[in-house]
N, CA, C and O atoms as a GROMACS GRO file, in nm:
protein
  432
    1UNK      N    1  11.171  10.989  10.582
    1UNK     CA    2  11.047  11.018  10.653
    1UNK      C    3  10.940  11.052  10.549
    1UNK      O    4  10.974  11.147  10.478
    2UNK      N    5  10.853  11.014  10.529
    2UNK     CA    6  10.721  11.052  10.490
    2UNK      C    7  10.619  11.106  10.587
    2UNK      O    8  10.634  11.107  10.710
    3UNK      N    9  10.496  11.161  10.507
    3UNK     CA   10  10.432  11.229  10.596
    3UNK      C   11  10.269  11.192  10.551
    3UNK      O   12  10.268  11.170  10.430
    4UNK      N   13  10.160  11.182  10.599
    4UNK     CA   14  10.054  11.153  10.522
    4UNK      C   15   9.968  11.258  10.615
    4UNK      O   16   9.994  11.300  10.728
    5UNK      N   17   9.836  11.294  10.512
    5UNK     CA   18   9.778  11.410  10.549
    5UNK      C   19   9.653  11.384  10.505
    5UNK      O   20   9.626  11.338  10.394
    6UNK      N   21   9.556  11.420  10.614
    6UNK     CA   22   9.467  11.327  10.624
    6UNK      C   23   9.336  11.420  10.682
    6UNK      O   24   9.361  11.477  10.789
    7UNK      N   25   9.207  11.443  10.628
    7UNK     CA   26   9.096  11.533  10.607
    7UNK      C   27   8.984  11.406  10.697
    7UNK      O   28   8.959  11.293  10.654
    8UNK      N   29   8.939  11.457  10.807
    8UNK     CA   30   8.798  11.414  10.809
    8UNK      C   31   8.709  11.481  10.833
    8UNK      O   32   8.708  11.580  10.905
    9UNK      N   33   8.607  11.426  10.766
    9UNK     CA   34   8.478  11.534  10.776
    9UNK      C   35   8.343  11.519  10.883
    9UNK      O   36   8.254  11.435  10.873
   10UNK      N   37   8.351  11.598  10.960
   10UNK     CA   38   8.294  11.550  11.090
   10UNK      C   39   8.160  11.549  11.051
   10UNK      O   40   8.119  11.643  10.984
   11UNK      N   41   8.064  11.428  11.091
   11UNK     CA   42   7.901  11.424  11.061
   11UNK      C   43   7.838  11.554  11.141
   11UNK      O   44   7.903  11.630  11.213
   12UNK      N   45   7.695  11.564  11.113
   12UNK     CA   46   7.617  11.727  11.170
   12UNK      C   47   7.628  11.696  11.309
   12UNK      O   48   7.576  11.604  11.372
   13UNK      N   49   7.725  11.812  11.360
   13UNK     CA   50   7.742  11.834  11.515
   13UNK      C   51   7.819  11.712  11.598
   13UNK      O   52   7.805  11.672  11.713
   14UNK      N   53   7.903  11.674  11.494
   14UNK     CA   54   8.000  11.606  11.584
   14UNK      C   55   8.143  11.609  11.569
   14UNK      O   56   8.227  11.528  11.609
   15UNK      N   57   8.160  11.758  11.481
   15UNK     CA   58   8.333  11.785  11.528
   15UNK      C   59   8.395  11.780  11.698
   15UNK      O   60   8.491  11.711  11.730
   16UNK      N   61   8.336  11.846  11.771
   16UNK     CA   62   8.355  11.860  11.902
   16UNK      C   63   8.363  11.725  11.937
   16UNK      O   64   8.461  11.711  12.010
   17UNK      N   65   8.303  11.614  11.919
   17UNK     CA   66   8.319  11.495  11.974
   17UNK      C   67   8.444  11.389  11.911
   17UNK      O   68   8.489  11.291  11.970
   18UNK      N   69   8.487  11.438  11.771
   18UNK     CA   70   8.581  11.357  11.710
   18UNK      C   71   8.691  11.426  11.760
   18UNK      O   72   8.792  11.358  11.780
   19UNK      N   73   8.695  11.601  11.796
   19UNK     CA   74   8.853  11.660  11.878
   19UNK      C   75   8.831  11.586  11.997
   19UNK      O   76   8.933  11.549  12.055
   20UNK      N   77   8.735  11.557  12.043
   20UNK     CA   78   8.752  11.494  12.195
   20UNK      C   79   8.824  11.347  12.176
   20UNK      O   80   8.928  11.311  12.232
   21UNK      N   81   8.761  11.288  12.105
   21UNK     CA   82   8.832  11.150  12.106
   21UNK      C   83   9.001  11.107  12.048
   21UNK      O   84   9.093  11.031  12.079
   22UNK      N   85   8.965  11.220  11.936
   22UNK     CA   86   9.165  11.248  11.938
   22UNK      C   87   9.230  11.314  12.032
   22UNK      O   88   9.344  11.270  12.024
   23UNK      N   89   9.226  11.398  12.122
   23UNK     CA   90   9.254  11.490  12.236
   23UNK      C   91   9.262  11.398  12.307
   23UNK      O   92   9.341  11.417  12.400
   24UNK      N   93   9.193  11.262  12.305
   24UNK     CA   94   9.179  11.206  12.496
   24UNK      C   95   9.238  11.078  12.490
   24UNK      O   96   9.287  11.020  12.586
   25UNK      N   97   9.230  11.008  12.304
   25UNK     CA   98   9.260  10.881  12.311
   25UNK      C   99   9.368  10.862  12.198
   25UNK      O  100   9.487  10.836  12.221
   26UNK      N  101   9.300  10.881  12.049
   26UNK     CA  102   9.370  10.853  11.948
   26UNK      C  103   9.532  10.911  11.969
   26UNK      O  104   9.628  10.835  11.953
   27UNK      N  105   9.548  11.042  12.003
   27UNK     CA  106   9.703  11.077  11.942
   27UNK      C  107   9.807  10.966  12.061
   27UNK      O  108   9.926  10.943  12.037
   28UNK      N  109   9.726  10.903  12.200
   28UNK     CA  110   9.864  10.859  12.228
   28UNK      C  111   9.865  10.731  12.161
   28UNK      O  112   9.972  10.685  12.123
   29UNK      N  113   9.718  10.649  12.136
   29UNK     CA  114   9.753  10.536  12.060
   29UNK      C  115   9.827  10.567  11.908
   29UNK      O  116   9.919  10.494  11.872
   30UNK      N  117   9.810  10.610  11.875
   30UNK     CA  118   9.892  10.623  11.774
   30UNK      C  119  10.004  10.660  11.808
   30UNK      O  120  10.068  10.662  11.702
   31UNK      N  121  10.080  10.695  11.902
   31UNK     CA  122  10.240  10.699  11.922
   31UNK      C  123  10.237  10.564  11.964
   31UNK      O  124  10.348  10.526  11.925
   32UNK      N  125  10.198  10.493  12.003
   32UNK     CA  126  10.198  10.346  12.042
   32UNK      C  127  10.229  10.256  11.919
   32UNK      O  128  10.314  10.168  11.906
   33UNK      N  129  10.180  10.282  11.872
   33UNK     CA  130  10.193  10.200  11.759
   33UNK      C  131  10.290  10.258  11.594
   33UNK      O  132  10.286  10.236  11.473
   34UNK      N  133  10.363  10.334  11.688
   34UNK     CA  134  10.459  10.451  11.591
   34UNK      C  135  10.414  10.502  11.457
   34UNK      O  136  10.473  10.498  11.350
   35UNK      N  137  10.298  10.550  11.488
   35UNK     CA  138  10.260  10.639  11.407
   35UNK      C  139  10.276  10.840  11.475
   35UNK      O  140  10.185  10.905  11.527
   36UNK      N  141  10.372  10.872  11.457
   36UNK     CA  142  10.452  11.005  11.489
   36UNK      C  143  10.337  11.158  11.485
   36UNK      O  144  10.329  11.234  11.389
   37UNK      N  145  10.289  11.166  11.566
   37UNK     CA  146  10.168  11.297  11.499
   37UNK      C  147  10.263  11.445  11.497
   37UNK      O  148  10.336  11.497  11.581
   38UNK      N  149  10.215  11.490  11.337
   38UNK     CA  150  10.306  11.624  11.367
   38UNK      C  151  10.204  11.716  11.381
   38UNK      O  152  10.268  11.816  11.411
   39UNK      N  153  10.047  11.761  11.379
   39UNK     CA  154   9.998  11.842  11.425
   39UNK      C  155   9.857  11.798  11.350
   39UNK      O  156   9.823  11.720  11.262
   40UNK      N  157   9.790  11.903  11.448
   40UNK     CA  158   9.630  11.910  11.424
   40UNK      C  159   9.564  12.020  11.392
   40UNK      O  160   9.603  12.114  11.461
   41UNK      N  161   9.439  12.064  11.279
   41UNK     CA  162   9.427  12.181  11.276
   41UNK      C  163   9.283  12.184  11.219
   41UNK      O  164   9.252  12.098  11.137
   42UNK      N  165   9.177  12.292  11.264
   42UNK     CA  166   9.057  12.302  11.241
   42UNK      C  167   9.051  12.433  11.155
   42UNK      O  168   9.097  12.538  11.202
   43UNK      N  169   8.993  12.430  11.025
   43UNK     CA  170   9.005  12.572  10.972
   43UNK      C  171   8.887  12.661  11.046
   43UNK      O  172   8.801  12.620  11.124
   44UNK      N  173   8.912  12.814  10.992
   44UNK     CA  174   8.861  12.929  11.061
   44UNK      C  175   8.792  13.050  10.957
   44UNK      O  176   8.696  13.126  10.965
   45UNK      N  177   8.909  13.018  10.844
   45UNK     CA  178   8.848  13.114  10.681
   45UNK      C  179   8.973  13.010  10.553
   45UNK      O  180   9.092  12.979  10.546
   46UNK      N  181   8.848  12.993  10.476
   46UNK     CA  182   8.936  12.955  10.358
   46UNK      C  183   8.898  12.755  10.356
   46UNK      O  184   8.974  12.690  10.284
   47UNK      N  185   8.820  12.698  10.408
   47UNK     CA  186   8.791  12.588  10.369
   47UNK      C  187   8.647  12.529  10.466
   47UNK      O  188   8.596  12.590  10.560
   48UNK      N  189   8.607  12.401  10.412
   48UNK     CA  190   8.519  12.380  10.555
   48UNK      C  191   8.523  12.357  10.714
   48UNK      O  192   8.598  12.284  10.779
   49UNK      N  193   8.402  12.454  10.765
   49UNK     CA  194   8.453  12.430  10.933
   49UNK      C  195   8.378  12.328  10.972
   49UNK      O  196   8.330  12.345  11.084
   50UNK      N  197   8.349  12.219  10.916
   50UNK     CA  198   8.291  12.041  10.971
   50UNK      C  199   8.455  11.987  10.963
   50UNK      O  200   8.460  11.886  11.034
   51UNK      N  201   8.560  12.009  10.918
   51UNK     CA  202   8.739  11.962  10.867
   51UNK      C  203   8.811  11.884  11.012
   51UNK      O  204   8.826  11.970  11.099
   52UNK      N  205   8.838  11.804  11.039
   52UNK     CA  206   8.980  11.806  11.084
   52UNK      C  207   9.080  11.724  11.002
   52UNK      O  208   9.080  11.621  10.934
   53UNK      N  209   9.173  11.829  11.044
   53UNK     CA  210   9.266  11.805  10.968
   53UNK      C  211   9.403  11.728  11.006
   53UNK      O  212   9.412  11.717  11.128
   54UNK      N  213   9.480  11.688  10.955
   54UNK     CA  214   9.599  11.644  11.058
   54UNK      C  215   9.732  11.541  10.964
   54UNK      O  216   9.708  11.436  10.905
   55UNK      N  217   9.847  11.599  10.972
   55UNK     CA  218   9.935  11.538  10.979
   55UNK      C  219  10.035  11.476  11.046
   55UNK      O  220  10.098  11.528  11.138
   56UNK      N  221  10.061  11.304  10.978
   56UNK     CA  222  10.142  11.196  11.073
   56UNK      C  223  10.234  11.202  10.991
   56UNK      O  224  10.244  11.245  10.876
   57UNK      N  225  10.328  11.132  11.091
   57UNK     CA  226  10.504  11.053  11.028
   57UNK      C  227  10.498  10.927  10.990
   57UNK      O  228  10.390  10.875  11.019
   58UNK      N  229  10.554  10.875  10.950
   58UNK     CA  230  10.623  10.773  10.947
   58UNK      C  231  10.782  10.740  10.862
   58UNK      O  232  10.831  10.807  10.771
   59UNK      N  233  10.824  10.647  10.911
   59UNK     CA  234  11.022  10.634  10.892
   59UNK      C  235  10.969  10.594  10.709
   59UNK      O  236  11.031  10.647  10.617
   60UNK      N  237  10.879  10.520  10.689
   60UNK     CA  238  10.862  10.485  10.547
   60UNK      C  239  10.730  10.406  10.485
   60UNK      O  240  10.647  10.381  10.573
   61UNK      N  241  10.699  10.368  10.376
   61UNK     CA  242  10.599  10.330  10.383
   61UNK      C  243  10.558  10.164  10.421
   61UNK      O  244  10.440  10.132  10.434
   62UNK      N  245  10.634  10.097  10.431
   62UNK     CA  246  10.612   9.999  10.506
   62UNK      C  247  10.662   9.975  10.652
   62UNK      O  248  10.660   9.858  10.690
   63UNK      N  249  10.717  10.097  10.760
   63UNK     CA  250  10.631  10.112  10.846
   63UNK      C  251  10.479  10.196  10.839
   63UNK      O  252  10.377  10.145  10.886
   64UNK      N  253  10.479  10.284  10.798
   64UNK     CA  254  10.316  10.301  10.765
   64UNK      C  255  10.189  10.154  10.759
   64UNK      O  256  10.094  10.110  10.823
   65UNK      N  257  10.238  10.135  10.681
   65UNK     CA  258  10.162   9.982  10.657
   65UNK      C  259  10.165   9.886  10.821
   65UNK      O  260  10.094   9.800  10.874
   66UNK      N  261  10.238   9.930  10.840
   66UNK     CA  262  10.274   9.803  10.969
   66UNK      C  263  10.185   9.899  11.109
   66UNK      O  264  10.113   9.839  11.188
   67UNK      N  265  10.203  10.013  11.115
   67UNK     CA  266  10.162  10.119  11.207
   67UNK      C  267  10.028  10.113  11.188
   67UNK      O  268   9.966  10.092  11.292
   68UNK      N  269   9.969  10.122  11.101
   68UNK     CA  270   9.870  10.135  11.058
   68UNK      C  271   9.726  10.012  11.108
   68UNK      O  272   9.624  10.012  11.176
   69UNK      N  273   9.817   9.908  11.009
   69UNK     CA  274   9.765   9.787  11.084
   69UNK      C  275   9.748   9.738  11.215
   69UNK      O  276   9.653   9.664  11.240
   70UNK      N  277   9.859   9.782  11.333
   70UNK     CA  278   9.837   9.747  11.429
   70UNK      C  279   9.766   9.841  11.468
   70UNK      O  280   9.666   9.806  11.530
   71UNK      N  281   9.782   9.961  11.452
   71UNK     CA  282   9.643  10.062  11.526
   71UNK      C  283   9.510   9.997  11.514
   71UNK      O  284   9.448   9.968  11.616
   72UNK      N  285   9.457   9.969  11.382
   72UNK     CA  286   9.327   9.904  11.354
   72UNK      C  287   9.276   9.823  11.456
   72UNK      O  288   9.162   9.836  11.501
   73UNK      N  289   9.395   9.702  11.511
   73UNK     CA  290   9.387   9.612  11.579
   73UNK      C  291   9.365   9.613  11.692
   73UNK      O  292   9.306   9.524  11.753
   74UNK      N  293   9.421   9.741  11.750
   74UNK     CA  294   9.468   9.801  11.881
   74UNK      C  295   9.321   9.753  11.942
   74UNK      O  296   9.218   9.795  11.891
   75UNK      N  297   9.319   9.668  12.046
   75UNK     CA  298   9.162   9.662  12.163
   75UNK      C  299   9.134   9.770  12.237
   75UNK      O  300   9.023   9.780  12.290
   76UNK      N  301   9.219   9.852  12.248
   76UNK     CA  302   9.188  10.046  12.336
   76UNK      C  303   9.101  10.083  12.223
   76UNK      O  304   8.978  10.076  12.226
   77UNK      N  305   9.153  10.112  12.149
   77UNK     CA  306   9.121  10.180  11.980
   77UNK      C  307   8.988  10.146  11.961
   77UNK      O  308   8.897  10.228  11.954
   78UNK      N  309   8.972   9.981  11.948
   78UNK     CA  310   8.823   9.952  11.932
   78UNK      C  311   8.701  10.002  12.023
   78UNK      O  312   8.585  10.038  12.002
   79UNK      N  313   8.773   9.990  12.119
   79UNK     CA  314   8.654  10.012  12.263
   79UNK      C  315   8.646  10.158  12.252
   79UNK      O  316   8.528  10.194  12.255
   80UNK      N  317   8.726  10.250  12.241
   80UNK     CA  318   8.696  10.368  12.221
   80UNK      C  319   8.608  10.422  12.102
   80UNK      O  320   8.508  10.494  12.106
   81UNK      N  321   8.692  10.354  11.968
   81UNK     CA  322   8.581  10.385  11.907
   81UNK      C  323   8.440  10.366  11.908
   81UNK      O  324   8.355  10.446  11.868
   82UNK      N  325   8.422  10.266  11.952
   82UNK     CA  326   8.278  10.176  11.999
   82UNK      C  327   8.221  10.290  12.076
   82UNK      O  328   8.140  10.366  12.024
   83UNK      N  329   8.253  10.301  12.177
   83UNK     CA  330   8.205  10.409  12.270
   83UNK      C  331   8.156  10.541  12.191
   83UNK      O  332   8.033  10.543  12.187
   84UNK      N  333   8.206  10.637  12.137
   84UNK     CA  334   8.226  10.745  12.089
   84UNK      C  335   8.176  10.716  11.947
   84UNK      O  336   8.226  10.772  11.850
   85UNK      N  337   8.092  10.642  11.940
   85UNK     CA  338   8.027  10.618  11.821
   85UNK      C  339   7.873  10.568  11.840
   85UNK      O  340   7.785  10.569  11.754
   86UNK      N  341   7.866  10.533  11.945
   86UNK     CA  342   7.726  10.513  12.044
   86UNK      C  343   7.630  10.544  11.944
   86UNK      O  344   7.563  10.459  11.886
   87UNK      N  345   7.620  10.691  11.921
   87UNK     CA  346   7.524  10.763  11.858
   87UNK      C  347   7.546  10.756  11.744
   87UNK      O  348   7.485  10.849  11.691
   88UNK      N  349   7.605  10.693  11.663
   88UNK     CA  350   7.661  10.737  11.501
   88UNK      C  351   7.800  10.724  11.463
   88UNK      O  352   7.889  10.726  11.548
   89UNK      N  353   7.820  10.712  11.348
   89UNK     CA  354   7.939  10.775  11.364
   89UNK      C  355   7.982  10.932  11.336
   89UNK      O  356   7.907  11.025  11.308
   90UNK      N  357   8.140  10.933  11.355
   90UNK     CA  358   8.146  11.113  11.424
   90UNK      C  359   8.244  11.155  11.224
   90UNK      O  360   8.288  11.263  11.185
   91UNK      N  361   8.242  11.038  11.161
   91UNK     CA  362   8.305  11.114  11.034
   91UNK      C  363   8.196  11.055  10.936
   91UNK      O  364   8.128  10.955  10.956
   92UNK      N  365   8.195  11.181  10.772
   92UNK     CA  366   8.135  11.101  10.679
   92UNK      C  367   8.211  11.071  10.605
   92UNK      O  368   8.183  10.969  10.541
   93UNK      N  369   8.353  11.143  10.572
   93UNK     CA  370   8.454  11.110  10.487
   93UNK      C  371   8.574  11.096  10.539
   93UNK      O  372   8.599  11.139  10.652
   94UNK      N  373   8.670  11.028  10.460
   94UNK     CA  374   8.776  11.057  10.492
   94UNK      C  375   8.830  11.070  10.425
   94UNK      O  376   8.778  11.007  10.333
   95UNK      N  377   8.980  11.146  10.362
   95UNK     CA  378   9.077  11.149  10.300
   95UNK      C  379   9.201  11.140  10.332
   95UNK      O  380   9.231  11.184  10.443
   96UNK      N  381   9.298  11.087  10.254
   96UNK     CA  382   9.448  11.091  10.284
   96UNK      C  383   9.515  11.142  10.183
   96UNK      O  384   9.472  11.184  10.075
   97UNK      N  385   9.670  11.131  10.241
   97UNK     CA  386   9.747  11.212  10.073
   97UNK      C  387   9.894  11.142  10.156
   97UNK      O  388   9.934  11.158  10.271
   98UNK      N  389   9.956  11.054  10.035
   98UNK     CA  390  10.086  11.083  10.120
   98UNK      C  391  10.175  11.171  10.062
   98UNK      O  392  10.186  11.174   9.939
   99UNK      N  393  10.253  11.254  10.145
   99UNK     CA  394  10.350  11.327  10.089
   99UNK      C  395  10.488  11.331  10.132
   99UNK      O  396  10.535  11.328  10.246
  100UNK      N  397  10.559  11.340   9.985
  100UNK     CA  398  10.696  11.315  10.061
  100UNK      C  399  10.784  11.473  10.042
  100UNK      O  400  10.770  11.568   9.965
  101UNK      N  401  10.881  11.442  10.162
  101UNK     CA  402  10.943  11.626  10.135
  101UNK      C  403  11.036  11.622  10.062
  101UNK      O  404  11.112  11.525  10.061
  102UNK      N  405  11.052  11.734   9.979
  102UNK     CA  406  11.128  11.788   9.899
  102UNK      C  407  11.271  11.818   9.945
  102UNK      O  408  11.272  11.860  10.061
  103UNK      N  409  11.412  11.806   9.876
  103UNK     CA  410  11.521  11.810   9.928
  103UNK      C  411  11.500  11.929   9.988
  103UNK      O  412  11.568  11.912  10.090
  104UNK      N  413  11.449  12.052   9.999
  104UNK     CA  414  11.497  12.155  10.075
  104UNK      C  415  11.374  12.221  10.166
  104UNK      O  416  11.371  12.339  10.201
  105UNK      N  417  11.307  12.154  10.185
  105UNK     CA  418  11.223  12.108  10.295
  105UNK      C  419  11.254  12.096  10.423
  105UNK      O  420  11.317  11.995  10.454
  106UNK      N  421  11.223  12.184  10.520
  106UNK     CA  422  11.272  12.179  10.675
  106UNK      C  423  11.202  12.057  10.696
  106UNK      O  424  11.297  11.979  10.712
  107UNK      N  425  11.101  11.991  10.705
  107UNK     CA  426  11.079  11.876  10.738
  107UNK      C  427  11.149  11.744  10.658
  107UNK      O  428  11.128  11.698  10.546
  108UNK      N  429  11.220  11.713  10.740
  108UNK     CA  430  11.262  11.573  10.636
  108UNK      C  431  11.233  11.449  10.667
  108UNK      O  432  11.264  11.357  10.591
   0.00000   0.00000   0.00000
């Protein structure tokens, strides 16, 4: 299992609208397309509060690659994003990291 961890930085005044669109759409398409979500998190003290944050699964990196790709593709995915982007878009950055766990790592 790998894990990738992944920073976006919400544009002025549109965190609330990028938790909405992961909250309502993204996390089930992405189980759709087996990408595994292990959690979501907005900081409070200790980094920026424009952040979301969030780590996924995957069995390896070429399902990653394969998960990945079909999400892109996904026609829900598009139309949503389309929608929820009306005004702009809702990130200016993004980042990833993949990480893999360590033998004694509760996550494996």
């Amino acid at each position: 299992m790998i894990y990738e961890y992944r920073v976006y930085e919400a544009a002025p005044g549109k965190l609330e609208a990028l938790n909405a669109r992961f909250r309502n759409h993204t996390l089930g398409i992405f189980e759709r397309h087996g990408i595994k979500n292990i959690g979501y998190w907005t900081a409070s003290v200790g980094d920026y509060s424009d952040r979301l944050i969030y780590i996924v699964a995957f069995e390896d990196e070429g399902q990653r690659a394969e998960a990945w790709a079909s999400f892109r593709a996904d026609p829900e995915w598009n139309k949503v994003r389309s929608e929820s982007e009306v005004d702009g878009p809702l990130t200016t950055r993004i980042t990833n990291s993949i990480l893999n766990p360590t033998d004694y790592s509760p996550l494996q």
